[in-house]
C-alpha positions as CSV (number, residue, x, y, z in Angstrom):
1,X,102.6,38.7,103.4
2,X,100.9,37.0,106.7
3,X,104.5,35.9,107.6
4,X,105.8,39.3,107.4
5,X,103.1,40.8,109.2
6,X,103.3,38.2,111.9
7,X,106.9,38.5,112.5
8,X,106.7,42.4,113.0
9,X,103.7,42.3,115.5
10,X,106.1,39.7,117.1
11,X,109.3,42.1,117.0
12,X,107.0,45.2,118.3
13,X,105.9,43.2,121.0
14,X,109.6,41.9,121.9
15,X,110.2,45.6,121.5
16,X,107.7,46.7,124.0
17,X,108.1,44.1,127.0
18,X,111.8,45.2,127.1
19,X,110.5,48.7,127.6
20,X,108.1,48.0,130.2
21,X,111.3,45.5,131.6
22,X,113.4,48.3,131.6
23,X,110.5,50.8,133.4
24,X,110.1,48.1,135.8
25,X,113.7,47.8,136.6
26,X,114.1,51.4,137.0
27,X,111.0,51.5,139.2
28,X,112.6,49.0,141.6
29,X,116.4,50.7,141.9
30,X,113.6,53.9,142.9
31,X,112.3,52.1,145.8
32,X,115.3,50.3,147.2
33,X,116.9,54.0,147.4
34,X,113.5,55.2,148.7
35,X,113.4,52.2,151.5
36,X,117.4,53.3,152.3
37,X,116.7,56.7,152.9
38,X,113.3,56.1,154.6
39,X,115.7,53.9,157.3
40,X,117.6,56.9,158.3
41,X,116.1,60.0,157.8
42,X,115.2,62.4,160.2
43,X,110.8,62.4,161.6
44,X,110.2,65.4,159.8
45,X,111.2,64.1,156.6
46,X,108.6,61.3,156.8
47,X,106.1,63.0,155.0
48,X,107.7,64.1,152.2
49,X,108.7,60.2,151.6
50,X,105.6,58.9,152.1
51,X,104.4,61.0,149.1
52,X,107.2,59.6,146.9
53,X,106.2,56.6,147.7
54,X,102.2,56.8,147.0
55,X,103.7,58.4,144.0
56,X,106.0,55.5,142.7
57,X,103.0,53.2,143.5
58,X,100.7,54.6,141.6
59,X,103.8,55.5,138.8
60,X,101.9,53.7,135.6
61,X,100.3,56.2,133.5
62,X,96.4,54.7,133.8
63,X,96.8,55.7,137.7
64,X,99.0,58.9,137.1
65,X,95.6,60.0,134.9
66,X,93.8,60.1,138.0
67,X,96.3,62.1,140.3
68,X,95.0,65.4,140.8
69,X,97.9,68.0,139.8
70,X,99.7,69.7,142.4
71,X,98.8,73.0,143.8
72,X,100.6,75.3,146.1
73,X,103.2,78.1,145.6
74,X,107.0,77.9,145.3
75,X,108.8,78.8,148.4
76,X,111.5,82.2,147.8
77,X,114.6,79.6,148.3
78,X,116.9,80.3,145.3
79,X,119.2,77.6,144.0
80,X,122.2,78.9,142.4
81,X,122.6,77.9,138.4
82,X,120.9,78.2,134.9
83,X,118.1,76.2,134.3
84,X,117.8,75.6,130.5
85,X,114.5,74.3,128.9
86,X,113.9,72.7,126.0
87,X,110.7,73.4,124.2
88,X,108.4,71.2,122.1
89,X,104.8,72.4,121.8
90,X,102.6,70.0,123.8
91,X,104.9,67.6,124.1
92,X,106.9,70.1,125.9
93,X,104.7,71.8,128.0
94,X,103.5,68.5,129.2
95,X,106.8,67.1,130.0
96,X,108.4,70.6,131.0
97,X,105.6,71.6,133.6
98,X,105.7,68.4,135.4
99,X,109.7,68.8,136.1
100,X,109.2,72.2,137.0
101,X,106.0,71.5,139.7
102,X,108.3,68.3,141.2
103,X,111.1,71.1,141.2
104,X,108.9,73.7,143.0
105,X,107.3,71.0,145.1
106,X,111.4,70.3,146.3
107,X,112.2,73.8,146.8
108,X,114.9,73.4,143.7
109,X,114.2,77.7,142.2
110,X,116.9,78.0,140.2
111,X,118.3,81.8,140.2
112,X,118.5,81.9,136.2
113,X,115.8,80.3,133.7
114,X,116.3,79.9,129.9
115,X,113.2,78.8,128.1
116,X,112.4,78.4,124.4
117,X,109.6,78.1,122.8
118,X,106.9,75.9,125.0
119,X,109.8,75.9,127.2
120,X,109.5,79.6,127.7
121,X,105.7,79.5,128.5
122,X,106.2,77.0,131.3
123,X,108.8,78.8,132.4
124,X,106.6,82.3,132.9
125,X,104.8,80.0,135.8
126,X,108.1,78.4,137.2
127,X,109.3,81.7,137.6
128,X,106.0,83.0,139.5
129,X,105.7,79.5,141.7
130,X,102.2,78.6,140.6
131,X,102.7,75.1,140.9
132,X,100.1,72.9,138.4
133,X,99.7,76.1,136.8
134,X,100.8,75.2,133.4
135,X,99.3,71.7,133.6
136,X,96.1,73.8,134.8
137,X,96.2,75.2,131.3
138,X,97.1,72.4,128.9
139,X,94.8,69.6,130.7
140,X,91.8,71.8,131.2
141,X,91.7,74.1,128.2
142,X,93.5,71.9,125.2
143,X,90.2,71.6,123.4
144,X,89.0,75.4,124.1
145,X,89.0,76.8,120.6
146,X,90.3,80.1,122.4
147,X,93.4,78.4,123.3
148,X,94.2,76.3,120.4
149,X,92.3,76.4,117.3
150,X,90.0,78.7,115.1
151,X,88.9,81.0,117.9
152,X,93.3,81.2,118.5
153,X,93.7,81.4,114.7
154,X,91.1,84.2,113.7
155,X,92.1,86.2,116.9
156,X,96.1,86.1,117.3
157,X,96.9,84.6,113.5
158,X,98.1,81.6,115.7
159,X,97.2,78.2,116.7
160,X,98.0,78.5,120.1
161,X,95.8,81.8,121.4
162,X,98.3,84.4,123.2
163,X,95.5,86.6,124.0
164,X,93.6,83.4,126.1
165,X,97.2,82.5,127.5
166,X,98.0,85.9,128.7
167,X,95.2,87.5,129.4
168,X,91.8,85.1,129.2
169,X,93.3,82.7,131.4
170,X,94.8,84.8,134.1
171,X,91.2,85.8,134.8
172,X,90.8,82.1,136.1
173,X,94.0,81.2,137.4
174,X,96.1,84.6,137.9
175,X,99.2,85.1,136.9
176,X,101.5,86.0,139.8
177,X,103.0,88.7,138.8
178,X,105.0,90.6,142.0
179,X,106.5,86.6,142.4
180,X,107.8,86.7,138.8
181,X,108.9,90.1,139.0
182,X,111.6,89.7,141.8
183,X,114.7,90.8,141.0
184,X,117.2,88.3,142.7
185,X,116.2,85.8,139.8
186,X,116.3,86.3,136.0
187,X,114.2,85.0,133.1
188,X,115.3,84.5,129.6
189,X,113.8,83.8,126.4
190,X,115.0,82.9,122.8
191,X,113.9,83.5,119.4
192,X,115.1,83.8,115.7
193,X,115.6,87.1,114.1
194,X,114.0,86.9,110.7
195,X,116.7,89.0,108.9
196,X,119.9,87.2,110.4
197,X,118.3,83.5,111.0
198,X,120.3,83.5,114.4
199,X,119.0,83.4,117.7
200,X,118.2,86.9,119.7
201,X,117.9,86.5,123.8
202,X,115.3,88.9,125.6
203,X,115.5,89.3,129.5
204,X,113.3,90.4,132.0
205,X,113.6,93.6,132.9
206,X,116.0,94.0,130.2
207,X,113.6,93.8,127.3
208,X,110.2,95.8,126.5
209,X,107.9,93.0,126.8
210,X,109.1,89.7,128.2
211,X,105.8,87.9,127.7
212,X,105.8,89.8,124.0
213,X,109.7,87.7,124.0
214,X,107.5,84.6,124.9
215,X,105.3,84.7,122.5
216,X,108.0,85.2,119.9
217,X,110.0,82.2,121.2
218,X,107.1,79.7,120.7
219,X,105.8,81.5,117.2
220,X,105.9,78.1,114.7
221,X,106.6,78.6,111.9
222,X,104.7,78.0,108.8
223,X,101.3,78.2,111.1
224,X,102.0,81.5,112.9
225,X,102.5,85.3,112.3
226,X,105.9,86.6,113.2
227,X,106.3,88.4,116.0
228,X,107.2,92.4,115.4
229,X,109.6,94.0,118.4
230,X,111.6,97.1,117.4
231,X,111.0,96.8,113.7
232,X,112.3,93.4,113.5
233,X,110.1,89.9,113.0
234,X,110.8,87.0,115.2
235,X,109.6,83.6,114.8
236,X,110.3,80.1,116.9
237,X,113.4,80.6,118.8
238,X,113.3,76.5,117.9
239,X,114.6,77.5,114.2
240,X,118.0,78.9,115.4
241,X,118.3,77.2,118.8
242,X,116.5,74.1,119.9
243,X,118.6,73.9,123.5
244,X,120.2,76.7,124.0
245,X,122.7,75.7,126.7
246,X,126.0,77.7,124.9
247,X,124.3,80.8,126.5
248,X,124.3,79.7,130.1
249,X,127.9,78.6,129.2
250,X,128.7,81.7,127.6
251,X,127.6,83.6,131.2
252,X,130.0,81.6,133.3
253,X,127.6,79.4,135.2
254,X,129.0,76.6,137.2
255,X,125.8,74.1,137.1
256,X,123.5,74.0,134.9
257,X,120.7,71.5,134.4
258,X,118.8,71.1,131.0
259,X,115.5,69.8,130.8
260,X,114.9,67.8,127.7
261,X,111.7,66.7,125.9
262,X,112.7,63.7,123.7
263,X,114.5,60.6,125.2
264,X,118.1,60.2,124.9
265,X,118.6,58.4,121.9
266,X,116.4,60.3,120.0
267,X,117.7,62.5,116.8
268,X,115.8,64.7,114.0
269,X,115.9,63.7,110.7
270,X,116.9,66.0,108.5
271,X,113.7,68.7,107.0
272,X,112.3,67.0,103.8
273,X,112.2,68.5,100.2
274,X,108.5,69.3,100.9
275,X,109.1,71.3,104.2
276,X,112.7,73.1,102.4
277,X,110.0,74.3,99.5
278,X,107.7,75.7,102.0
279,X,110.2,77.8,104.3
280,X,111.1,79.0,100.5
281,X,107.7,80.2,99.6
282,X,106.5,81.7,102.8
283,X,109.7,83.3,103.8
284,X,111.4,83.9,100.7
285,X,111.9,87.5,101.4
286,X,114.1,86.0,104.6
287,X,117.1,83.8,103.0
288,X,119.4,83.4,106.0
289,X,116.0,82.4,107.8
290,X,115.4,79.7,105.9
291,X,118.9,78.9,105.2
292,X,118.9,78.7,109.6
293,X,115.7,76.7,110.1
294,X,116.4,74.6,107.3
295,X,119.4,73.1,109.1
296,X,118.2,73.7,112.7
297,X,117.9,69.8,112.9
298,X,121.3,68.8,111.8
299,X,122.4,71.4,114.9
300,X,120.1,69.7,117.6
301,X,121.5,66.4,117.0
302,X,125.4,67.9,117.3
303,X,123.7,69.8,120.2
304,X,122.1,66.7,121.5
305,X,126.1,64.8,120.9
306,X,127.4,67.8,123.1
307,X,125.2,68.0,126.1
308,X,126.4,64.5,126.6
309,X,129.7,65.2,126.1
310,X,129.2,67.9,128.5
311,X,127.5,65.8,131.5
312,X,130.0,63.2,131.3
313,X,132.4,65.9,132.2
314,X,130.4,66.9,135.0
315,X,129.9,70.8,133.0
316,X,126.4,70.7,133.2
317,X,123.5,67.8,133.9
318,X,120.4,66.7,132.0
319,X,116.8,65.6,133.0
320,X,115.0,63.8,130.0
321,X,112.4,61.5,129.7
322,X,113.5,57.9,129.8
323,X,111.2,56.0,127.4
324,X,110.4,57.3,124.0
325,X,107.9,60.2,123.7
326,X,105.2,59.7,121.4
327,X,102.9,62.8,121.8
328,X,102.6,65.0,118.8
329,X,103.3,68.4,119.2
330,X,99.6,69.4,118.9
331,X,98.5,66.2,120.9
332,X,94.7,66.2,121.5
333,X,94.7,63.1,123.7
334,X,94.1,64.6,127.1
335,X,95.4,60.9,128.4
336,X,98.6,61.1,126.6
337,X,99.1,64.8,128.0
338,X,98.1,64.0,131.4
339,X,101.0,60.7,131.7
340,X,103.6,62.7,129.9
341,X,102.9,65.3,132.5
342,X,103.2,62.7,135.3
343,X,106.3,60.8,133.8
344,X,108.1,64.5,133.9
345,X,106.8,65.1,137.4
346,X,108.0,61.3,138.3
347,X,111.4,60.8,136.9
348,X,112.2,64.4,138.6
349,X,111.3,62.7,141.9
350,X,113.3,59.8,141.0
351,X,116.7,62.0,139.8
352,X,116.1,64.2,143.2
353,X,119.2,62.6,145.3
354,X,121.5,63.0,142.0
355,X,120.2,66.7,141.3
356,X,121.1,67.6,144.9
357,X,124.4,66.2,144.4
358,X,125.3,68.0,141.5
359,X,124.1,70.9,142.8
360,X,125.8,70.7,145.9
């Protein structure tokens, strides 16, 4: 037993110098572009570089903790394209929010934004150019019962409080709403019709209540109440739709950029016997909803196969984290929120030069 124990400390340590090899080589290829383009760009760009590189100095997490988060407003620049992003509770609105500030912060506003879930929320403050907005929220408020927790639960039959998100909230930060409201951009959201088990898409302007649309999309299941529009219950648009890039595909886009929350390699396994009896009991009255979320895994990782199929034929490109995310998806470590907020807003920085290229 010793010897067994010994040799998988040594394997996970093996394990986790080649990761911090592979950041470190990664980090380097960073700078060397950094040090080419500082050679020949233009004065006024100076600035901009120097904060990349106080940035990719102070890239490791324990420094990244200590970084205050950006502030400012998005400029009215529009890129053209569909901006697609994933959700993933905590995890995602860690991880989405700081792509979208480094975004904002680089004057990349995409003209369309598809959001689900967690992906939706951050998107609400993408689309109104509150930079740090999000992280604002999930760094300072995480532990506020309000916000997630009894207070949330008792008030909004939720775990994550709507009523503090939407309304609380925007007393201390508010909610831009004339910049989220212009009409030379468009805002989608997902979620899963209760009675059909497929996904339903709510727009802006399009829809009743968009934020109402938000709150459906990133309603989990199990541990929230649906979500009642027009008669009809919606739930996590997650359960019928984890990345839903067919329907910027579907609208004729040219580029489109996906934001991811897992890492590459990573796939779902598939829902256990426990989690198939549960979606049985609670929803039994819903059959094709639990016939849709039961095998909403199996589709992200064919989804997850086709987005790579997809950017290696140049259709569309993808930003995602490039170590393995470990957060859970109700994370309480404020640390571990804080660097996954940070590696988001960092390997944007880094992927700047190949965005623009894509884009261009």
């Amino acid at each position: 037993m010793v010897r067994e124990e010994l040799v998988q400390d040594i394997e996970e340590r093996i394990s986790e110098l080649r990761q911090e090899e592979k950041i470190l080589s990664e980090r380097i290829a960073s700078l060397e572009e950094l040090l080419k383009q500082t050679r020949e760009c233009d004065e006024d760009e100076l600035g901009r570089l120097a904060d990349r590189f106080r940035g990719n100095v102070n890239g490791g997490t324990e420094s990244d903790g200590e970084r205050p988060i950006p502030e400012g407003h998005a400029s009215e620049k529009i890129t053209e394209g569909c901006l697609v992003i994933e959700g993933g509770a905590f995890r995602g609105g860690a991880y989405d929010s700081g792509v979208l500030d480094c975004l904002m912060v680089n004057d990349i506003n995409f003209q369309c934004v598809l959001g689900v879930s967690a992906g939706a929320i951050t998107g609400l403050d993408y689309m109104s150019g509150q930079i740090g907005r999000s992280a604002r929220l999930n760094i300072g408020f995480r532990h506020d019962p309000r916000y997630v927790g009894y207070k949330a639960l008792y008030s909004d039959k939720s775990l994550v409080g709507f009523t503090f998100l939407y309304d609380t909230y925007n007393e201390i930060e508010p909610f831009d709403e004339d910049f989220f409201k212009r009409k030379s951009r468009r805002f989608i959201t997902v979620a899963t019709d209760m009675h059909t088990g497929k996904p339903s898409f709510f727009e802006r302007g399009k829809c009743r209540s968009i934020k109402r649309a938000v709150r459906a999309s990133a309603s989990m299941p199990l541990v929230t109440k649906p979500v009642v529009m027009n008669g009809v219950p919606y739930l996590d648009g997650g359960c019928s739709d984890k990345i839903p890039y067919d329907w910027a595909l579907e609208q004729g886009f040219e580029k489109i950029v996906v934001i991811r929350t897992r890492e590459r390699e990573y796939r779902k396994k598939a829902i256990s016997k426990a989690e198939r009896k549960a979606l049985e009991t609670v929803y039994r009255r819903f059959p094709d909803f639990i016939r849709s979320a039961a095998a909403s895994n199996d589709q992200y990782n064919t989804q997850c196969e086709e987005l790579e199929r997809l950017e290696k034929e140049g259709r569309l490109m993808i930003l995602e984290p490039k170590t393995p995310v470990t957060i859970g998806r109700l994370e309480s470590d404020m640390e571990k929120i804080k660097a996954l907020y940070w590696q988001g807003y960092r390997e944007t920085e880094e992927a700047l030069e190949r965005l623009r290229e894509y884009l261009a």
